[in-house]
N, C-alpha and C positions, 0 to 999 in steps of 0.2 A: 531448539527447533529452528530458529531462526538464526544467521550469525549476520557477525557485522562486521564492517567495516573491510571493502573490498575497493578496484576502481571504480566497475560498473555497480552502479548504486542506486537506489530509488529510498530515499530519507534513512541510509543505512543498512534497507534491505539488500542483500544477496539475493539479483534477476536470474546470474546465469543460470543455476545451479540448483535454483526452487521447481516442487512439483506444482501441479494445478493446486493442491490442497495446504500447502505452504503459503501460495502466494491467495489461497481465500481466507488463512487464517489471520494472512497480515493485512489484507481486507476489512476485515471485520474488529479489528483493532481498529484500525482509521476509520473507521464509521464509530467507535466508540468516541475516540477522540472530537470525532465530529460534533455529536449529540452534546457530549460534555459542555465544548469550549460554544459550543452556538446560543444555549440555553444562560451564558455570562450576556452581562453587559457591555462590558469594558472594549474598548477597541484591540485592545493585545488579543483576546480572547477572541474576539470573531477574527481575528489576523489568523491565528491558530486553527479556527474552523476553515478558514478559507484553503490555508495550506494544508489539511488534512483529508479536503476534499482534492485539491490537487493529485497530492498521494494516492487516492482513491482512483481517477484518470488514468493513471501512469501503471498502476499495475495491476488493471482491468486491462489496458493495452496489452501487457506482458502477459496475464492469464489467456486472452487472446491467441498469443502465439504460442502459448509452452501447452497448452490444450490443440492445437493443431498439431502440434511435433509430436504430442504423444500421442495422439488418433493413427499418427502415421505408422508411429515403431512398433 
């Protein structure tokens, strides 16, 4: 569903090339990842939250515009 490892990247997602429901699926993965590593203690672990939520930013921005692009076509 997902591939990896392109230039344009977001934590190894493929932006160009994702639909809206691609990119809610890799969404909700990093909201998993989120809950997960928030509910540690450890400082790596909310390091991990912190960057998961990043991820989350980044391709809410790109569901932003790839749900615009397709409104259009």
């Amino acid at each position: 569903m997902i591939k990896k490892k392109t230039k344009d990247k977001i934590n190894n997602y493929i932006i160009k090339a994702m639909t809206t429901t691609e990119i809610l699926g890799a969404i909700k993965e990093q909201v998993e990842v989120l809950e997960l590593e928030n509910s540690k203690s450890s400082k790596a672990a909310r390091g991990r939250a912190r960057r998961a939520a990043n991820e989350i930013k980044k391709l809410s921005a790109e569901f932003k515009k790839t749900s615009l692009a397709e409104d259009k076509a």
